[in-house]
N, C-alpha and C positions, 0 to 999 in steps of 0.2 A: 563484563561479558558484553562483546558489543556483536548484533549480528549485521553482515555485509553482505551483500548481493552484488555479482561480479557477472556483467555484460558484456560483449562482445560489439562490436559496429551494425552485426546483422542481427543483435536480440538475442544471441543463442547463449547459454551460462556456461561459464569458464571455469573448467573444473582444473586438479592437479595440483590447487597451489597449497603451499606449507605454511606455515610462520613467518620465515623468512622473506617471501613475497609480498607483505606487507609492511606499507609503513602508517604507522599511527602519530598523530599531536595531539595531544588533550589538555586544552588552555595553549596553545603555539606550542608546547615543549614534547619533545619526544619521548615515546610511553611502549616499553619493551612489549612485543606482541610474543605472550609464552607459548601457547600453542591455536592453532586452527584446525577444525573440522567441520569438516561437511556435511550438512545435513540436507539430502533432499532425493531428487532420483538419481538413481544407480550408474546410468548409460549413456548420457547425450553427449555432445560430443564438446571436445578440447580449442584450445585458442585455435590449433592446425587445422580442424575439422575432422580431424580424425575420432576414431570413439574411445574411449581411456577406460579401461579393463577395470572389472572391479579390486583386481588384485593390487592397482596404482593409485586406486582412491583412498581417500581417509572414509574411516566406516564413517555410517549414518548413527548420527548422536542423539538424537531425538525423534519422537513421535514424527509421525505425518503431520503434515502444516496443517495445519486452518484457514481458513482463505473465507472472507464474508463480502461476496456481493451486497456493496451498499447503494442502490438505485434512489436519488433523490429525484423524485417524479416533478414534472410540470408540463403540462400541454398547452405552454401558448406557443403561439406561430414559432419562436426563434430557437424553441429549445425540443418540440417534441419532434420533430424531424431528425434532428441529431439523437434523440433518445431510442427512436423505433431501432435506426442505424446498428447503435450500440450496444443494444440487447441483442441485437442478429451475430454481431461479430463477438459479442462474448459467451456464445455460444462454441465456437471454438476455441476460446482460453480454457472453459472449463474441460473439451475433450484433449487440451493440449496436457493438461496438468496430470501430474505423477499416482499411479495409483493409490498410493497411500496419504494423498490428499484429504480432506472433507470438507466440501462446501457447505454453505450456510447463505438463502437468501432473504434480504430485507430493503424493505422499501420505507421511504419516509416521506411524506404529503402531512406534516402537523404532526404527524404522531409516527411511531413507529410498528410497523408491520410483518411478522413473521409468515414467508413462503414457504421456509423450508428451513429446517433446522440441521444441523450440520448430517454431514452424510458423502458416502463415498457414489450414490447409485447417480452414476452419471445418468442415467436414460430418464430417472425421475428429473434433475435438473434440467437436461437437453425440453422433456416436455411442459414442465413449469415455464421457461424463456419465450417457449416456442406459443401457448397462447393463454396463460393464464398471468402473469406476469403484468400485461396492460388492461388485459379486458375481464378479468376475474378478481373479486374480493379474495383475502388471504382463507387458506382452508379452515374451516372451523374447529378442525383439530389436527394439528400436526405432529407427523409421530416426532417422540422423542430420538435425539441424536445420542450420539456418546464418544466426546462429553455433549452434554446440552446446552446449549446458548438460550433456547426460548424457557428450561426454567430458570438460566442466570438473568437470563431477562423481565420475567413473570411483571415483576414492579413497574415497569417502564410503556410494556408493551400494552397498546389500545387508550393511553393516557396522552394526553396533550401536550407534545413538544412544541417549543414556540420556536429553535433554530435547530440549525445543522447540527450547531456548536454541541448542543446539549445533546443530541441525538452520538454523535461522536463520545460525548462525555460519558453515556450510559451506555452504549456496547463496550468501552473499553473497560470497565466495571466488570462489566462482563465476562469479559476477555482474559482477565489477570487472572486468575486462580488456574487458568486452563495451563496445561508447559508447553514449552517450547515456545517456537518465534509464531506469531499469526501476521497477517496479512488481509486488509482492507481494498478490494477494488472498487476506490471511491466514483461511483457513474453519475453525474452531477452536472450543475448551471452554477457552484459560485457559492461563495461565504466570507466573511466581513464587509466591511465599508470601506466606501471611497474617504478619502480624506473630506474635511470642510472644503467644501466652495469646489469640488471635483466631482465632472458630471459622472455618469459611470458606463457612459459608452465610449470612454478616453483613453490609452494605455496600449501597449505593443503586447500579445498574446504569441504572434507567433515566432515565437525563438526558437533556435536551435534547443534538438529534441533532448529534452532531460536537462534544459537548464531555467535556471530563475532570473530572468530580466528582474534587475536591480529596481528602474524607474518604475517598475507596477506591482512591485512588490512595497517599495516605500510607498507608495498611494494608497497602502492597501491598510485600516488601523482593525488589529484583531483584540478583541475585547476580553473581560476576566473572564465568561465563557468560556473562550477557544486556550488562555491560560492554562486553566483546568484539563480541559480535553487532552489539553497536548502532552501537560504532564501525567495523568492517566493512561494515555497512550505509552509513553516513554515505558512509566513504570510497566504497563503488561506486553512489550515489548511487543508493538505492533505496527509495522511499518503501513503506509497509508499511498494508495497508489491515486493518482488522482488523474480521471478520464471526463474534460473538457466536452459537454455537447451542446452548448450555444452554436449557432447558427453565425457565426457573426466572426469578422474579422478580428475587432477590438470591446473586449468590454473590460470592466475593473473587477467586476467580482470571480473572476479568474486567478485574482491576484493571491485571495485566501486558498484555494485551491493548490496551489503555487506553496505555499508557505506552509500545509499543513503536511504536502510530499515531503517536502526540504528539512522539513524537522524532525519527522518519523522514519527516514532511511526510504524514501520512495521517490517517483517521480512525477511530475506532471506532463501530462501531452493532449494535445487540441486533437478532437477527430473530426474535424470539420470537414477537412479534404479528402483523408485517407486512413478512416480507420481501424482497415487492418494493421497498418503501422506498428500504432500504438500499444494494440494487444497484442503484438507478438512480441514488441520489449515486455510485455505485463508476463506473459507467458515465461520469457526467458527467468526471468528472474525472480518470478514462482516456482520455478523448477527447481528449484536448491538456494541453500545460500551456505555461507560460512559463520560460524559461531567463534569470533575472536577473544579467547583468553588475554587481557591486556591486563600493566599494573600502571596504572595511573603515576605520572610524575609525582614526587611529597614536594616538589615547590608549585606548582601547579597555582596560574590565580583563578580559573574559573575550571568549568567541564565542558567548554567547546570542542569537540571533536572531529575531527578529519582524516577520511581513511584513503588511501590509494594505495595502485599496486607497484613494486620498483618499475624500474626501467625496463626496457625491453620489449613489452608486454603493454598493447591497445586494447583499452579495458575501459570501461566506465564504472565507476562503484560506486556504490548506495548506499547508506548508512546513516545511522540517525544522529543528528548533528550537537547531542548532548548527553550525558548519562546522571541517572541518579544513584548515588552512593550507597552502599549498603549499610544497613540499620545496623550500630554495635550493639 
């Protein structure tokens, strides 16, 4: 079960498509896509722009997504400029998203901190962003969501994380017993290291939107830490979107940002310049995704995966770049 998020050139998600519209490799070799559904909102519009009826859609297969604003906080000169930013415009991601969404907000400065526990009440989130968020400790009691992330959390939360890595590691813990696909809007400055003898304001950041420069991704070494994370992530099936708020043209620890999109079915984008941008690809493809029934090649030498759409069709897809097997 591999899930897919299908973008358009302007952000907008591309609904309509079947099985047949995809092609899959898992390990290079081609892997029969048996069926595709849709799961997300109802109505937005087609590759044409037009709005594609519910009657033309594949029903909704699952629960309303989960979506966890993760805000790694820092207020020096080059990153809290980009974070005030980023909190203002994700404030419209969250009024973009599908009714049957529920948000979930958390912050991490060393430890990990519950704003708000999952929940559909937009107006409560729109006023958590708007001034409690930078200038307020987290509430001293939050109400319970459903499901709950802060008692999946209980363990974790007000205890001393020392990285991102680990902080990732313990939401997706989290994360996996809940169904269906979730999603991380990771709001951040940066995770791993630069290589030995590599300064880490070195490396090209700004690439073309939704891809992974090769040269600052190899500079970039992700530790058993992020190991872990990623395969916790994989297994709770949660894709990781990653929103870039350094101030700065070039740095390297952009580069784990980069690699934790790439590997969870999400993407990376800098909001340096313009980040509206950014959260309106974040938006599109929170709006729905597809759930790809696939059967995995039996010659197959690894579980490298790659998703795109035939020909015809200007799409971007997303998808998480590995899977884990099911337990016989």
């Amino acid at each position: 079960m591999i899930d897919a998020r299908v973008i358009d050139d302007y952000g907008a998600a591309i609904l309509g498509l079947a099985a047949p519209d995809f092609s899959v490799t898992i390990g290079g070799k081609p892997a029969r896509v048996q069926m595709a559904l849709w799961s997300g909102d109802t109505a937005p519009r087609g590759p044409s722009g037009a709005l594609l009826s519910a009657r033309n859609m594949p029903g909704e297969s699952e629960p309303g997504q989960l979506v966890v604003l993760l805000f790694q906080k820092s207020l020096t000169n080059e990153r809290a400029w980009g974070l005030v930013r980023t909190i203002e415009y994700s404030r419209d991601l969250v009024r973009s998203l599908p009714a049957s969404a529920r948000v979930a907000v958390l912050q991490y400065e060393n430890s990990l901190r519950v704003y708000s526990d999952f929940t559909d009440d937009r107006a409560a989130i729109d006023r958590l962003l708007t001034r409690g968020l930078l200038h307020q400790p987290p509430p001293s009691a939050v109400p319970r969501g459903s499901p709950s992330l802060l008692d999946a959390l209980a363990p974790s939360v007000g205890r001393e994380i020392f990285t991102i890595e680990q902080a990732f590691a313990a939401i997706a813990g989290a994360l996996n017993p809940m169904p269906g696909s979730k999603a991380i809007a990771y709001i951040g400055y940066g995770m791993g290291n630069p290589a030995f003898g590599l300064r880490q304001d070195t490396g090209i950041t700004h690439a073309k939107f939704g891809a992974l420069p090769d040269d600052l991704a190899d500079k970039t070494d992700m530790n058993s830490e992020y190991a872990r994370a990623r395969r916790m992530l994989i297994e709770a099936r949660v894709s990781v979107f990653s929103l870039d708020i350094t101030k700065a043209d070039t740095h390297t620890m952009a580069g784990g940002m980069q690699i934790i999109a790439r590997d969870t079915g999400g993407f990376y984008a800098h909001s340096l310049d313009f980040p509206e941008k950014p959260m309106r690809f974040v938006s599109g493809a929170l709006n729905g995704h597809y759930v790809l029934f696939v059967e995995p090649p039996a010659d197959a030498t690894d579980r490298t995966i790659e998703v795109s759409v035939t020909a015809g069709r200007r799409a971007q897809v997303f998808a998480t770049s590995s899977y884990r097997a099911p337990e016989k």
